[in-house]
N, CA, C and O atoms as a DFTB+ gen file, in Angstrom:
600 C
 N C O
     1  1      -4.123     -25.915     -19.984
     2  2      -3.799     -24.491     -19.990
     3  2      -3.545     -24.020     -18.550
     4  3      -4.103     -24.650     -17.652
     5  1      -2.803     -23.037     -18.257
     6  2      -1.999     -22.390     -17.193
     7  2      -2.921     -21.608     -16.589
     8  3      -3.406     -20.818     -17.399
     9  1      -3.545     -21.460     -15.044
    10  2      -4.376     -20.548     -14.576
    11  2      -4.537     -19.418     -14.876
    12  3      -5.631     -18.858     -14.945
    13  1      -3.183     -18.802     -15.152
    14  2      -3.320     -17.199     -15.935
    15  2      -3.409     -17.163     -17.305
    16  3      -4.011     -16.210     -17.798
    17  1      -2.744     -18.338     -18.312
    18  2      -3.903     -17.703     -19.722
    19  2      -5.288     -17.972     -19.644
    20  3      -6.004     -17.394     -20.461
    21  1      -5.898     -18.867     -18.681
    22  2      -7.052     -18.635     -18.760
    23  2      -7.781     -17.630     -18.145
    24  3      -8.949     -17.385     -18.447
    25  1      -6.808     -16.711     -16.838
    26  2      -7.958     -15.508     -16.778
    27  2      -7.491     -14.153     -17.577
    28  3      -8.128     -13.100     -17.555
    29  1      -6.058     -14.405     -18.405
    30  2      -5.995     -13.409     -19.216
    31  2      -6.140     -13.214     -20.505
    32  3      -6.034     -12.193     -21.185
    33  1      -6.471     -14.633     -20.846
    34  2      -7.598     -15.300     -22.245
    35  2      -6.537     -15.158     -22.740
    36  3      -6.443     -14.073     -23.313
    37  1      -5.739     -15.720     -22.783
    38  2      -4.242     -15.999     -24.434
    39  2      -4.125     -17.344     -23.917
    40  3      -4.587     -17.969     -22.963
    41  1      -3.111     -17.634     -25.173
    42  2      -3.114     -18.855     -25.287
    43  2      -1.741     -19.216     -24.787
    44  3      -1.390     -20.141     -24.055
    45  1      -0.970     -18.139     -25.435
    46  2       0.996     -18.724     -25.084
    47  2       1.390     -17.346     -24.850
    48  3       0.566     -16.457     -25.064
    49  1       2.625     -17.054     -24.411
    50  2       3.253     -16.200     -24.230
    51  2       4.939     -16.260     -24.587
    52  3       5.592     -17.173     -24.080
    53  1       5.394     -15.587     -25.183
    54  2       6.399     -15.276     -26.088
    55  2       7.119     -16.310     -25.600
    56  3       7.412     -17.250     -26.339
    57  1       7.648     -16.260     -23.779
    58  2       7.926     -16.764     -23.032
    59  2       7.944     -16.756     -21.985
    60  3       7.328     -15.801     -21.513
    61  1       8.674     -17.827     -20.823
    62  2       8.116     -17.663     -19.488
    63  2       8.419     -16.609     -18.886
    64  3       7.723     -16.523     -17.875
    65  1       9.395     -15.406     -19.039
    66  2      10.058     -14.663     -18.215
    67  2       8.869     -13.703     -18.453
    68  3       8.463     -12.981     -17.542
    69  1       8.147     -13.701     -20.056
    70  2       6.893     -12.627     -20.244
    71  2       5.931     -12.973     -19.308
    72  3       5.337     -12.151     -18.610
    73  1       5.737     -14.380     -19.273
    74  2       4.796     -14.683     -18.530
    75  2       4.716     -14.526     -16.951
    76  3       3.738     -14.181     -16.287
    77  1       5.856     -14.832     -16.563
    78  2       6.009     -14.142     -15.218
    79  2       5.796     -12.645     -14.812
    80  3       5.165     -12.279     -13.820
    81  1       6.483     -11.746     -15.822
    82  2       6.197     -10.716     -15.743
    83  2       4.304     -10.293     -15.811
    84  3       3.723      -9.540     -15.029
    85  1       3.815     -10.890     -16.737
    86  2       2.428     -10.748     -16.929
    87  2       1.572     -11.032     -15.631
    88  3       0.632     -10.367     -15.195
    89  1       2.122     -12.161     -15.133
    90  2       1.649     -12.795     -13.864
    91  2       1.745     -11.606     -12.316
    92  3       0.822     -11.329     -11.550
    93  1       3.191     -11.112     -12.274
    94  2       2.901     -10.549     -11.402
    95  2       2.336      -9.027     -11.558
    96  3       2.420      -8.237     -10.617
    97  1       1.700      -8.633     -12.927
    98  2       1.317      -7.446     -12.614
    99  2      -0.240      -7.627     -12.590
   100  3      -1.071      -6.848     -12.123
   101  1      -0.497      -9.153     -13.363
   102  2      -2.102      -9.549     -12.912
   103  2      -1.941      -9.650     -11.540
   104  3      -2.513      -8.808     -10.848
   105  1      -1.050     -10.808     -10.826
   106  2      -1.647     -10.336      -9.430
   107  2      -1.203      -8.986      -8.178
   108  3      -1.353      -8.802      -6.970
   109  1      -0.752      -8.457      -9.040
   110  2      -0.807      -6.906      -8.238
   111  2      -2.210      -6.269      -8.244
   112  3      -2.634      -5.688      -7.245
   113  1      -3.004      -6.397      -9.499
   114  2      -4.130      -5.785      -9.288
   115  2      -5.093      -7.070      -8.891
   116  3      -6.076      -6.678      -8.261
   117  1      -5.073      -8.321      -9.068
   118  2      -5.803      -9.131      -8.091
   119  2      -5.657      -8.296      -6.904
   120  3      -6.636      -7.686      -6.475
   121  1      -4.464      -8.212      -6.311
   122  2      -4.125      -8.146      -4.678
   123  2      -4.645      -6.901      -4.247
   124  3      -5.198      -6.917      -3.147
   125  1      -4.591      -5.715      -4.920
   126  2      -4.811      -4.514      -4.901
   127  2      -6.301      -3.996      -4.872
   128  3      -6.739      -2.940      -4.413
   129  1      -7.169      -5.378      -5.692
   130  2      -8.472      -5.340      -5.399
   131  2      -9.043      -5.758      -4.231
   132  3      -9.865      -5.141      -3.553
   133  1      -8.570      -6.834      -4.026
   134  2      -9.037      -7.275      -2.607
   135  2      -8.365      -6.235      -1.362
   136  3      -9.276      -5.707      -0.723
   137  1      -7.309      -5.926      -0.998
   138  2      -7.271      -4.618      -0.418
   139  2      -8.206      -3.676      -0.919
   140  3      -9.029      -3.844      -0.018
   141  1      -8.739      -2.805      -1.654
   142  2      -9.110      -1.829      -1.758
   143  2     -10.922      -2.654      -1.171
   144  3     -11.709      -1.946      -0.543
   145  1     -11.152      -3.608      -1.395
   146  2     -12.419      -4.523      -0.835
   147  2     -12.965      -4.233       0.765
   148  3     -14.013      -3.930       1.336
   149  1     -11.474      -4.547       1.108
   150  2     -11.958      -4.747       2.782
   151  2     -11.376      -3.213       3.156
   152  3     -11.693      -2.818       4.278
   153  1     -10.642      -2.400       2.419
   154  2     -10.802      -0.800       3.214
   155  2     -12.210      -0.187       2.804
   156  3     -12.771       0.465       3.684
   157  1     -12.865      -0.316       1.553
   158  2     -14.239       0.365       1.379
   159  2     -15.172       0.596       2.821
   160  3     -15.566       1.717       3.146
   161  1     -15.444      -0.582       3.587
   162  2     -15.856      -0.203       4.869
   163  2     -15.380       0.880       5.755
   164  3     -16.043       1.402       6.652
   165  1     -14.180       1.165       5.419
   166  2     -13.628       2.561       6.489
   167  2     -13.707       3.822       5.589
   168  3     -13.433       4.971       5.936
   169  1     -14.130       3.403       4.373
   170  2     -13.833       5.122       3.518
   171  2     -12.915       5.483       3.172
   172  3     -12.868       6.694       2.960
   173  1     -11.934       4.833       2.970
   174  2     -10.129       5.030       2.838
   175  2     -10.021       4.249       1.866
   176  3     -10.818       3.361       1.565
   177  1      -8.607       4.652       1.084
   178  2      -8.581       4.646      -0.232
   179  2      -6.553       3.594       0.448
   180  3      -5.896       3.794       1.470
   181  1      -6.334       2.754      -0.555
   182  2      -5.238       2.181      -0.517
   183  2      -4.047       3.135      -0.250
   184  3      -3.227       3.009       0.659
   185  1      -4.082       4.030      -1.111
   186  2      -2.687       5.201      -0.558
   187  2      -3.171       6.113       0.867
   188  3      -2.348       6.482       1.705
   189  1      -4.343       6.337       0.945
   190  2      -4.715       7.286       2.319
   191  2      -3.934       6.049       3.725
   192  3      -2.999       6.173       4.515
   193  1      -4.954       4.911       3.421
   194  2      -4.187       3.935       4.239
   195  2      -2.791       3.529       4.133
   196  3      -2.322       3.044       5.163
   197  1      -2.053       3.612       3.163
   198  2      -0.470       3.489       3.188
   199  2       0.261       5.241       3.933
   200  3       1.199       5.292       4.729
   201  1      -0.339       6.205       3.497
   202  2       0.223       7.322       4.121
   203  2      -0.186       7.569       5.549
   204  3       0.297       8.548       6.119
   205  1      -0.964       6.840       6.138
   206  2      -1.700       6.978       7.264
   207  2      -0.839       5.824       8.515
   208  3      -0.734       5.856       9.741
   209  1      -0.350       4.881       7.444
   210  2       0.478       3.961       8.316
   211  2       1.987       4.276       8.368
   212  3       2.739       3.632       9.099
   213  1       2.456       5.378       7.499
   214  2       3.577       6.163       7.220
   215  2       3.431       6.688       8.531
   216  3       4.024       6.266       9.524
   217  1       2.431       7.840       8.487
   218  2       2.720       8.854       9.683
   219  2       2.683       7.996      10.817
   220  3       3.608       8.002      11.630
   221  1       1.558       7.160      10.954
   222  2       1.956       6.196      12.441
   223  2       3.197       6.001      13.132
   224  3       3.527       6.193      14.303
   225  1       4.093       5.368      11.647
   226  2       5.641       5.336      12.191
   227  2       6.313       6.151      12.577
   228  3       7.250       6.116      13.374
   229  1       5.794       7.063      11.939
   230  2       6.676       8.522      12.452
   231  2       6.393       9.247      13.891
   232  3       7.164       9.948      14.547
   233  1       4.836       8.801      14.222
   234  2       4.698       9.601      15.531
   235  2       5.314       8.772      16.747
   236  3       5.380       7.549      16.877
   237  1       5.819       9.954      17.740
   238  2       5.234      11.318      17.299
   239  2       5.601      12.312      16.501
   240  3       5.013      13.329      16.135
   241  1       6.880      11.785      16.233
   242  2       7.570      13.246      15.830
   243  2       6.576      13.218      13.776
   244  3       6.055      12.288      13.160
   245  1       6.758      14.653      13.432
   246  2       6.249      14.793      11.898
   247  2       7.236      14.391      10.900
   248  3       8.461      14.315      10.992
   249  1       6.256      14.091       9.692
   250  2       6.579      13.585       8.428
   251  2       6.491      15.174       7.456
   252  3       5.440      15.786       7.266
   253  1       8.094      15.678       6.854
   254  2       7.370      16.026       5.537
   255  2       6.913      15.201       4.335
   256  3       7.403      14.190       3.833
   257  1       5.751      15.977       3.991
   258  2       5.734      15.500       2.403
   259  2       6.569      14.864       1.337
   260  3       6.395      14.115       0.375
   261  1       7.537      15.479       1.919
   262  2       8.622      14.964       1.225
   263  2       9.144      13.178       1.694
   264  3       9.471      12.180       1.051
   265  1       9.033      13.412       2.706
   266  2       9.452      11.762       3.343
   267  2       8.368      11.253       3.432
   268  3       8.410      10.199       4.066
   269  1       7.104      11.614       2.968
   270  2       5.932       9.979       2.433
   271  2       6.426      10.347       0.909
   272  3       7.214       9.506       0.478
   273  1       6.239      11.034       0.328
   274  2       6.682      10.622      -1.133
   275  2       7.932       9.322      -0.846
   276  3       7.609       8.135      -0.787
   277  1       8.956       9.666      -0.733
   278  2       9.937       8.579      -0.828
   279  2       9.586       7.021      -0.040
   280  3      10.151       5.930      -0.121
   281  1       8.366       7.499       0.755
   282  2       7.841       5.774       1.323
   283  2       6.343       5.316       0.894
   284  3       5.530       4.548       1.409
   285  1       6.338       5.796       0.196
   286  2       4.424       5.669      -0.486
   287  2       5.233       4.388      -1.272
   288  3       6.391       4.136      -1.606
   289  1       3.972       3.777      -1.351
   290  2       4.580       2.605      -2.080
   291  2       4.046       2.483      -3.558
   292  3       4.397       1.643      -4.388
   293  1       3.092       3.530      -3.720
   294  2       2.522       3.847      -5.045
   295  2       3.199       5.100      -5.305
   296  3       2.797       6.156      -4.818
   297  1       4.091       5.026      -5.968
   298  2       4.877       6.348      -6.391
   299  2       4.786       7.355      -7.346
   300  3       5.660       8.172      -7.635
   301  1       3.105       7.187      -8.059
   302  2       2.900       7.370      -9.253
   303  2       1.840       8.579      -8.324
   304  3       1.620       9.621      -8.941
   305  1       1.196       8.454      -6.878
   306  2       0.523       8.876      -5.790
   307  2       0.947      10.385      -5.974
   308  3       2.123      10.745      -5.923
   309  1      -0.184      11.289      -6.205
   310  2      -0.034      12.903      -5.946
   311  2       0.223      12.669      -4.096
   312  3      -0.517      11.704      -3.908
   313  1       0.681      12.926      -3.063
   314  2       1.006      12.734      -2.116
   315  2       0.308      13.965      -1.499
   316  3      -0.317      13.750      -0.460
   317  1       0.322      15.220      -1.983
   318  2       0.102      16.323      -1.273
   319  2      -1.372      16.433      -0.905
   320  3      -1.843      16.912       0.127
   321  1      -2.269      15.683      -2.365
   322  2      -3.097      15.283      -2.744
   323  2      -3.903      14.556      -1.160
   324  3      -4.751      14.991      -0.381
   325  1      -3.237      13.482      -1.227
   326  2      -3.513      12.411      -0.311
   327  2      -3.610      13.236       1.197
   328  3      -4.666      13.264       1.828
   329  1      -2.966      13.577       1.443
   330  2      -2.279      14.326       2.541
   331  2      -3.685      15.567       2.509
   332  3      -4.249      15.725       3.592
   333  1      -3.951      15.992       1.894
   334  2      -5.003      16.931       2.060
   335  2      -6.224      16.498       2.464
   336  3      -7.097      17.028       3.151
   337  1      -6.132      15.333       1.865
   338  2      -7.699      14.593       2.039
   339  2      -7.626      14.250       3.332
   340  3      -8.451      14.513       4.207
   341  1      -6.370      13.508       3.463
   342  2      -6.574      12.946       5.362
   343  2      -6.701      13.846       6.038
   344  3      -7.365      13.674       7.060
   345  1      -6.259      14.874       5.831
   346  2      -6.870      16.211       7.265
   347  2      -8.463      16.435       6.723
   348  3      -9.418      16.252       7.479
   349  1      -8.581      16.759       5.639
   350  2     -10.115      16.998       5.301
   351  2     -11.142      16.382       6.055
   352  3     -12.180      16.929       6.428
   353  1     -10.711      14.931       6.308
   354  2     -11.167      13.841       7.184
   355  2     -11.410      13.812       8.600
   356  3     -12.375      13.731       9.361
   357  1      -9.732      13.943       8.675
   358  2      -9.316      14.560      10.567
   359  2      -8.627      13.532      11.236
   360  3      -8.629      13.289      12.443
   361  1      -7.757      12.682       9.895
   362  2      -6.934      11.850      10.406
   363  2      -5.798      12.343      10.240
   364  3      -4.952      11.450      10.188
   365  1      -5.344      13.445      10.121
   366  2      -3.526      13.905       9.525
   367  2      -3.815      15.155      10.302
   368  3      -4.979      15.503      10.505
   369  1      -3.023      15.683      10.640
   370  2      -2.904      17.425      11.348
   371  2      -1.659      17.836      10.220
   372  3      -0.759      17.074       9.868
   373  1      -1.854      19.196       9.777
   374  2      -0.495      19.898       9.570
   375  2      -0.080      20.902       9.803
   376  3      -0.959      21.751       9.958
   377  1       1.345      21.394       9.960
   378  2       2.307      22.303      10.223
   379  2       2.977      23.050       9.455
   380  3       3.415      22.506       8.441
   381  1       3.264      24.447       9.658
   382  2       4.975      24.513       9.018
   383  2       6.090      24.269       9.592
   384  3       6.518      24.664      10.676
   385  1       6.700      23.372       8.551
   386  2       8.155      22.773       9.221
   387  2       8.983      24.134      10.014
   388  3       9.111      25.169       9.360
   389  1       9.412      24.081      11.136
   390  2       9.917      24.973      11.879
   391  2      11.617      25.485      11.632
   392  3      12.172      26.468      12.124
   393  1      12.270      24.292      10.561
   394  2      13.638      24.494      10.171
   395  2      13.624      25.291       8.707
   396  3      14.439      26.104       8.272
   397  1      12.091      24.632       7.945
   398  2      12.209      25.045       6.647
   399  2      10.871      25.863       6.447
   400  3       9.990      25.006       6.377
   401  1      10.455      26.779       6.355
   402  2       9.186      27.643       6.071
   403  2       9.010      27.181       4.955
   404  3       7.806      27.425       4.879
   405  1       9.274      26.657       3.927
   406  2       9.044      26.384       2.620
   407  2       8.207      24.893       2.781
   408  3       7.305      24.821       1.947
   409  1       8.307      23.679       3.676
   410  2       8.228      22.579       4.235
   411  2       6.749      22.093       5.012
   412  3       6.290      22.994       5.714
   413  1       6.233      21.285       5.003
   414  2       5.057      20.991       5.977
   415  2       5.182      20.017       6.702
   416  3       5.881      19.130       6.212
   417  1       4.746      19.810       7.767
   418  2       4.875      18.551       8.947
   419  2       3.932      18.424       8.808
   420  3       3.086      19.301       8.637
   421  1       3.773      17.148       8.842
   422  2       2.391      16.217       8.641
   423  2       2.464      15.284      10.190
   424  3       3.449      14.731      10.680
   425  1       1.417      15.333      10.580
   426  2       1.450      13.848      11.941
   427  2      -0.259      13.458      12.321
   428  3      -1.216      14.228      12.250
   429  1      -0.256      12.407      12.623
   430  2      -1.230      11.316      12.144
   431  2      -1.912      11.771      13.614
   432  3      -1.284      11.741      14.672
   433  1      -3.387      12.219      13.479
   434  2      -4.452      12.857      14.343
   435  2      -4.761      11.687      15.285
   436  3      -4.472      10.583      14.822
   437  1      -5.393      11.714      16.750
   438  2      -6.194      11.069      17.342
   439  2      -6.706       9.773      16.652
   440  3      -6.416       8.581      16.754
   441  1      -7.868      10.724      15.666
   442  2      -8.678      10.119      14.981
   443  2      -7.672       9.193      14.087
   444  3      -7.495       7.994      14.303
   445  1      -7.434       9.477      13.693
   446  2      -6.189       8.637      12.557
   447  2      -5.553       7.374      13.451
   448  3      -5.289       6.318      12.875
   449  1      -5.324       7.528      14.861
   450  2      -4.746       6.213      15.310
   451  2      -5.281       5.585      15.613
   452  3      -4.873       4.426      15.547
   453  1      -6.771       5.888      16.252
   454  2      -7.900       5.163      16.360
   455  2      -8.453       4.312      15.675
   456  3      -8.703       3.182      16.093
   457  1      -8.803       4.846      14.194
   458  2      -8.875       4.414      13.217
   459  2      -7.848       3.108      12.490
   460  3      -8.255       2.049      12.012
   461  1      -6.800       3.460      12.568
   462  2      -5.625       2.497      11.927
   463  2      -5.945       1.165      13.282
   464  3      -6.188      -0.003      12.976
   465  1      -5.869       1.709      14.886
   466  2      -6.518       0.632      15.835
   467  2      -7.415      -0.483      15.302
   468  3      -7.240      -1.694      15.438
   469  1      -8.381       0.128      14.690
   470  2      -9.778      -0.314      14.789
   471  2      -9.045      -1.395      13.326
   472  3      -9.404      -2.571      13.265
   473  1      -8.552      -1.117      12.800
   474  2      -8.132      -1.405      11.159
   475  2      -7.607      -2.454      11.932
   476  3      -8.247      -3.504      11.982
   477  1      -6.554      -2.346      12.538
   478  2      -5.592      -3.088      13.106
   479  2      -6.603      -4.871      13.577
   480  3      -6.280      -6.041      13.372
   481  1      -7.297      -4.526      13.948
   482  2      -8.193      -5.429      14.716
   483  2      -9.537      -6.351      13.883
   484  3     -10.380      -7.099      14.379
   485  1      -9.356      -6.010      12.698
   486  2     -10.737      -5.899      11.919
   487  2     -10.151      -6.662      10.666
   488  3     -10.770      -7.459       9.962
   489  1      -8.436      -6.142      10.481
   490  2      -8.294      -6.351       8.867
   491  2      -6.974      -7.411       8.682
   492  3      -5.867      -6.872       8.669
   493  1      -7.041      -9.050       8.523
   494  2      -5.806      -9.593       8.353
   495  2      -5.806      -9.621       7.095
   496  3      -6.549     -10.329       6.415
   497  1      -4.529      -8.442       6.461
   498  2      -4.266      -8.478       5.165
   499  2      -3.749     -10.041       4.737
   500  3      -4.357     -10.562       3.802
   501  1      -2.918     -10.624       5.225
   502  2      -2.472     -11.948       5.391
   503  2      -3.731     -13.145       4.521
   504  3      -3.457     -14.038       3.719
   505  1      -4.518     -12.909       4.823
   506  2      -5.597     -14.120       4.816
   507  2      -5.566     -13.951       3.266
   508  3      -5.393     -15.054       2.749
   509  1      -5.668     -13.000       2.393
   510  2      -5.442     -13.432       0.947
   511  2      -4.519     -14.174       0.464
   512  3      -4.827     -14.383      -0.709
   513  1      -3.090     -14.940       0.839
   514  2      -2.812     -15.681       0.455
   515  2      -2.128     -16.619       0.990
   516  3      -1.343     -17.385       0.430
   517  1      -2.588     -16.536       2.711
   518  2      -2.158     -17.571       3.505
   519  2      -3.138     -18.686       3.558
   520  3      -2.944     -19.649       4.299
   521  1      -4.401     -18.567       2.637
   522  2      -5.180     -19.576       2.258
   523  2      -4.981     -20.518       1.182
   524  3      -5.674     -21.532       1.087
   525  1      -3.693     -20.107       0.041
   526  2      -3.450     -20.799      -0.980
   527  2      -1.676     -20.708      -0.767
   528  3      -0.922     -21.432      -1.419
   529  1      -1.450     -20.243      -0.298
   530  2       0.241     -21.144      -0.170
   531  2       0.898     -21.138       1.219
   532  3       0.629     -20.167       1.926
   533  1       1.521     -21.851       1.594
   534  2       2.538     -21.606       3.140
   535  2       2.768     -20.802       3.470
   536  3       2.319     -19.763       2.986
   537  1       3.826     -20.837       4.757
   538  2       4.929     -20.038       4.820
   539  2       6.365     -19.917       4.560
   540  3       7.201     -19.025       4.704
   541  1       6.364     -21.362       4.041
   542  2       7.897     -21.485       3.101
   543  2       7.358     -20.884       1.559
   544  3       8.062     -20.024       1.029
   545  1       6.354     -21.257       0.995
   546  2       6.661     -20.780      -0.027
   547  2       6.300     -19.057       0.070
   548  3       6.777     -18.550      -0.946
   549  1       5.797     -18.256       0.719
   550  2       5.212     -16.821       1.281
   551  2       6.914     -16.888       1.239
   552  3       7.258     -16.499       0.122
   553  1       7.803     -17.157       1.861
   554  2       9.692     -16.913       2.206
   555  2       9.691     -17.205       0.729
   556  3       9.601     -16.086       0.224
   557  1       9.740     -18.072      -0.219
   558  2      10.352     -18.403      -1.272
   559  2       9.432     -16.993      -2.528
   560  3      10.031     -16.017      -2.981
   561  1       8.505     -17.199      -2.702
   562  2       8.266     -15.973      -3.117
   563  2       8.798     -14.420      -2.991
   564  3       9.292     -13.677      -3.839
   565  1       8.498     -14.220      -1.572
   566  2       9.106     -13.055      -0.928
   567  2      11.192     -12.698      -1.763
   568  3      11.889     -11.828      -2.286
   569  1      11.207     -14.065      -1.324
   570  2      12.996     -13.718      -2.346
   571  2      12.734     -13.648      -3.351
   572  3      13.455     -12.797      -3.874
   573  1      11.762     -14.256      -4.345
   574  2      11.947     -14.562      -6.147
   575  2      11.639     -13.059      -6.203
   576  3      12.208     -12.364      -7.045
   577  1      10.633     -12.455      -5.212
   578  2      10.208     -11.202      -6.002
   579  2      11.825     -10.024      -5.666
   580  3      12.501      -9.263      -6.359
   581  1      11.832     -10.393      -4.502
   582  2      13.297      -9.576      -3.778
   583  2      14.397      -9.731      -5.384
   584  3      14.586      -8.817      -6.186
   585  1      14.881     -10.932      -5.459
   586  2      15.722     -11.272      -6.664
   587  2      14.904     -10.785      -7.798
   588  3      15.726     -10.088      -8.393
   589  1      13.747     -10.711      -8.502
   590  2      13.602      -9.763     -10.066
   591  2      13.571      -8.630      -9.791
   592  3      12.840      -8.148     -10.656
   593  1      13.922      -7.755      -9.065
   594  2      14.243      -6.468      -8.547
   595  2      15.438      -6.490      -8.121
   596  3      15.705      -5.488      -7.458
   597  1      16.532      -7.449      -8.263
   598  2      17.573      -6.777      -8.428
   599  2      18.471      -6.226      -7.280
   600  3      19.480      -5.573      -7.545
């Protein structure tokens, strides 16, 4: 039996293309657990840390809301949501956008770069699966997933 019907307890699958599909949304939340593992130590939540590495890119200049929605990589993410919490914190500062009064500028606090620093130094996301495959196959993956997306 195949490593994944045994941790998703079936036996067969219709077919392989199901099974692939099945596969990569088991290991999205494999992967997604072990990230959310090693941020618990900082108090940050997988999207705070994806919007937090958003604004990084952006500083100095600000992010609206609107442009982490379109780069959150969880898109399903209340954003404004997120965005509230990180200032609550005192890693995000915000603004009103100065072109659009309707608009908010968001840009990533002191504390917030410090923090992503300290992350920076502490956290090789890498090591989850540069322990079980290469870097040719990390490239050969990287395309299969590039190619079922089309």
């Amino acid at each position: 039996m195949v490593q994944l019907q045994k941790e998703v307890k079936t036996s067969k699958f219709e077919n392989v293309f199901q099974q692939a599909l099945v596969n990569v949304i088991f290991t999205y939340h494999w992967s997604n657990q072990k990230v959310k593992d090693v941020l618990t130590p900082f108090d940050i939540t997988t999207q705070q840390y994806n919007v937090l590495r958003i604004l990084r890119g952006q500083y100095p200049s600000p992010a609206t809301v609107n442009l982490i929605k379109n780069r959150i990589l969880d898109k399903m993410s209340d954003t404004s949501r997120i965005v509230d919490r990180l200032i609550q914190k005192g890693f995000a500062e915000k603004s009103t956008n100065s072109y659009d009064k309707r608009a908010v500028d968001v840009v990533i606090s002191d504390k917030g770069l410090a923090l992503l620093k300290k992350m920076d130094k502490e956290i090789d996301f890498s090591q989850f699966i540069a322990l079980n495959i290469t870097i040719e196959e990390a490239e050969q993956l990287n395309a299969l997933l590039d190619k079922m997306r089309g």
